[in-house]
N, C-alpha and C positions, 0 to 999 in steps of 0.2 A: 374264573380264578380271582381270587381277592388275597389281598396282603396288608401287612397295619406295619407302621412304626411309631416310636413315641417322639413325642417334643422332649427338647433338653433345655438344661438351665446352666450354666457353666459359674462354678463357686468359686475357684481361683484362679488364675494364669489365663486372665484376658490380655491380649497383648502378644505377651511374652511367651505364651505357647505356639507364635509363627517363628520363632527362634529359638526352638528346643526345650523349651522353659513346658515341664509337666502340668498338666490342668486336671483339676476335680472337677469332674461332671455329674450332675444326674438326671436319671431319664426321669419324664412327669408323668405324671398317670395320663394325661392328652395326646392322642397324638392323627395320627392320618390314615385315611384306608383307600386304597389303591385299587380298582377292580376293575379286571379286562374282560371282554364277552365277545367273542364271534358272529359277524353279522351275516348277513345273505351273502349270495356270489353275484360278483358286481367283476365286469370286464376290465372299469377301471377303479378298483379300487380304492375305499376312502377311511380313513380314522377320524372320529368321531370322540371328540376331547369336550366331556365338561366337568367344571368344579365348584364344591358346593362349600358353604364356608359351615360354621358352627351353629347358626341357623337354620340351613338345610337349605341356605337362598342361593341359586345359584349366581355365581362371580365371575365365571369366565366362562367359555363355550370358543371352539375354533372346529374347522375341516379342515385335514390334512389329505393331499392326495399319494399313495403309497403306489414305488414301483420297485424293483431290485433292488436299483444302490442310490434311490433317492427319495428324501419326504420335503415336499412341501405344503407350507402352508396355502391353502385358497380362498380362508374366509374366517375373518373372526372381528372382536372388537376391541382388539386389544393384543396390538402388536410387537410391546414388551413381552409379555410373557410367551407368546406364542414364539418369539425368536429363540428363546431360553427352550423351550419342549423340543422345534425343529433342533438346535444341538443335541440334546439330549441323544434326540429319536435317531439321527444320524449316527450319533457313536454306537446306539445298541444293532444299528439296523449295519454296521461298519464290523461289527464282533459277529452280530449273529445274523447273517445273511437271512436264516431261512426262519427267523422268526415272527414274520406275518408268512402266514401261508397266500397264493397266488390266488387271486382273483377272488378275494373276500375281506368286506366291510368287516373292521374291529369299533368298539365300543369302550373308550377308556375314560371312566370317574371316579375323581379323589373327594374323599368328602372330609375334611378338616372337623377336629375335637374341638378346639382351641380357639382362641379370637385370633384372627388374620394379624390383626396390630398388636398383640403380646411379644412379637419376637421369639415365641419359642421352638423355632426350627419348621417351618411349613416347608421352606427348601431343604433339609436336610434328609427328613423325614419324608419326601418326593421320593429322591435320589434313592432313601434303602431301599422303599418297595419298589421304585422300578430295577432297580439291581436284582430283589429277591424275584420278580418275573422274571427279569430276563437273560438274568448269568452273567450280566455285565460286572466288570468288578465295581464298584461303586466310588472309591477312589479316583477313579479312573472318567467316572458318570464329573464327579465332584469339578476335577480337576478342568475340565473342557468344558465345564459351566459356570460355575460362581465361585470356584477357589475358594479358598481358603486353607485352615492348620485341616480338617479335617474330623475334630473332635467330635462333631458334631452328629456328625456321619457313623462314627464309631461309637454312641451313646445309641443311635439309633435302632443300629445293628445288635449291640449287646444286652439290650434293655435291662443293666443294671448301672448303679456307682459306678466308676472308673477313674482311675488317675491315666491318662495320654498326654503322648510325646510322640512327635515327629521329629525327626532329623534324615534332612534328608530324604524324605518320602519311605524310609525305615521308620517305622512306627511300633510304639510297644501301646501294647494296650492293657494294662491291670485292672480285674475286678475288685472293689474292696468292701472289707464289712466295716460300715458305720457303725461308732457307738456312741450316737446322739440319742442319749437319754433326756434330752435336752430341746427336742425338736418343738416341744408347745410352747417353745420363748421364741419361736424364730418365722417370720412374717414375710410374705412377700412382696411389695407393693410396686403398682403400674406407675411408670411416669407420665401416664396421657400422652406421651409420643413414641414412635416407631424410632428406631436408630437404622441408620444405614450401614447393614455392617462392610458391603467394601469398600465404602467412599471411608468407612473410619481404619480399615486394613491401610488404604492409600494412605489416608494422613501419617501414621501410624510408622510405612514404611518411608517417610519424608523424615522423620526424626534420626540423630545420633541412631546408632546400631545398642544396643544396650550390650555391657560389658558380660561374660561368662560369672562373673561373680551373681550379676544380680538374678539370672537365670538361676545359677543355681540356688540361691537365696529362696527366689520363688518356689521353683520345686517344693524344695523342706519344707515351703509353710505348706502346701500340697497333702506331701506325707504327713505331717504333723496334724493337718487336720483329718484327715480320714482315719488317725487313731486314737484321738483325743475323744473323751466320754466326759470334759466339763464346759459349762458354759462361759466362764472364765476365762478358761484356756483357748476357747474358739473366739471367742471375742478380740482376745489379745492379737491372737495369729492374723486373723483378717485386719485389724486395725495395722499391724506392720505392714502387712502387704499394697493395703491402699496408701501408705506415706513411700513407702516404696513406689510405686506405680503411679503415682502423684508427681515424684523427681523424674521419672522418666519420661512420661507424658508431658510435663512441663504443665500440670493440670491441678486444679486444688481437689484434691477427696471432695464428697460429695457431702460428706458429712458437715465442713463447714458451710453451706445449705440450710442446715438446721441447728443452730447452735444450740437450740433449748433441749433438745433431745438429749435423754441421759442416756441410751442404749446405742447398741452399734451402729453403723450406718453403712452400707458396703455395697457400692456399684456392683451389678452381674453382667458381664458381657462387655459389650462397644460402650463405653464413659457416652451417657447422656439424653440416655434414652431405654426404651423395654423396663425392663424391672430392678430394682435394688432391694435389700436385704436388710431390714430391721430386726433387735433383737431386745424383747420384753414381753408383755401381758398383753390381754386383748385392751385392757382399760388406754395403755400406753399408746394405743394406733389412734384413737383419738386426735392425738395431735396430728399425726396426718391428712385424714379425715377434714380437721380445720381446714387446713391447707390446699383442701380441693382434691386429693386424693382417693377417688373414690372404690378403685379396685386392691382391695387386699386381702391377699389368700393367706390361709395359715396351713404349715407345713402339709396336714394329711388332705387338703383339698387342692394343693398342686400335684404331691407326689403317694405313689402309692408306699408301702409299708414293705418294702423287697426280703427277699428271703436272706439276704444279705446282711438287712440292719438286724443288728443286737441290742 
């Protein structure tokens, strides 16, 4: 059995989407493939985990030993993430008892699109195919692992656009058609570092509570962008939203970073790290480029062309 999900890039309502506040998402054309295989009959059976990155090199490798109502780990190199899988594997093996069958080796390998260090969802993108195995709710996978608003999950699951909101673990999830006619002015670029997204959730929830206005604030710029068709007008919307999320944060935009830059400048995700969003010509990434910036994707070599956008 094999399953894929895609990576996500989140456009507005970082932050502010763990307090209600709506986020534009979309999925990327990258993403993870999931695939389980049945081994021999073994008295004491064993799961058999490894992951390979974008490369095709493998990153991690562990044995698990499998009985009724318990998985442990017995051998790996890399005890972070194997504690994360043992979670995992307990909530699915907690819902669905009879989903290893008795006295037989499994075989389970994720092989990632994507560079491990882009930040574009390797956890998120876990979490759906192992849900789409094993009928766990995924929420559910999320929440007893790595937490978070959940968006992530939900881009993964729907592989299109989406504007989400949670409240309250009541979640709305809208599909929306883009009309970026505009999308050959809009640039991706790596910041050569990984951001931490819980340790920035923790900080995050160490701030003032942000007031219901500026949530709602957020949202609209939300809405406003997934129906906007100029480049002007998308420019505008994220430029408020970062002087917005700036006061909140207590954080300067990113933007003043680069003062010479005439085009937009707009953090994606966790402030500081993964990727941010430029907006001009291919000539204009140059200045990046200077600066040591050596990954920059342009719209149709992050994300595919959904049947969605107009």
């Amino acid at each position: 059995m094999k399953f894929y999900a895609p990576g996500k890039l989140m456009i507005s309502g970082e932050y502010l989407v763990l307090d209600g506040a709506h986020a534009l998402g979309l999925p990327c054309k990258y993403g993870q493939y999931l695939e389980v295989v049945e081994g021999e009959i073994n008295t004491k059976p064993k799961l058999f985990w490894t992951s390979y990155d974008h490369n095709r090199t493998q990153w991690f490798s562990a044995k698990f030993a499998i009985n009724d109502i318990n998985i442990e780990c017995i051998s790996t190199e890399n005890n972070y993430t194997s504690d994360v899988l043992v979670k995992l594997l307990q909530i699915i093996l907690k819902n669905k008892p009879n989903i290893f069958q008795k006295h037989t080796d499994y075989y389970i390998k994720t092989s990632l699109k994507f560079n491990r260090d882009w930040g574009l969802g390797s956890s998120s993108s876990l979490i759906a195919t192992l849900a789409a195995w094993s009928g766990v709710n995924a929420y559910k996978l999320l929440e007893y692992s790595f937490g978070g608003s959940g968006y992530d999950v939900a881009i993964a699951q729907h592989k299109t656009p989406i504007l989400y909101q949670n409240i309250n673990r009541k979640r709305t999830i809208t599909s929306v058609e883009l009309r970026w006619k505009f999308k050959d002015k809009l640039f991706f670029i790596y910041q050569n570092r990984k951001q931490n997204s819980q340790e920035q959730i923790r900080n995050y929830r160490a701030l003032k509570k942000p007031n219901i206005h500026l949530i709602d604030q957020i949202s609209q710029i939300g809405f406003d962008l997934s129906n906007c068709s100029k480049l002007e007008e998308f420019e505008s919307l994220l430029t408020r939203h970062e002087l917005l999320l700036a006061q909140q944060l207590k954080k300067d935009p990113l933007a003043k970073t680069f003062p010479q830059f005439n085009g937009l400048v707009k953090s994606l995700g966790a402030w500081g790290g993964d990727f941010f969003l430029a907006t001009g010509n291919s000539e204009d990434m140059t200045y990046f480029k200077n600066k040591g910036f050596d990954t920059i994707l342009t719209f149709d070599q992050l994300f595919d062309t959904w049947k969605s956008m107009k």
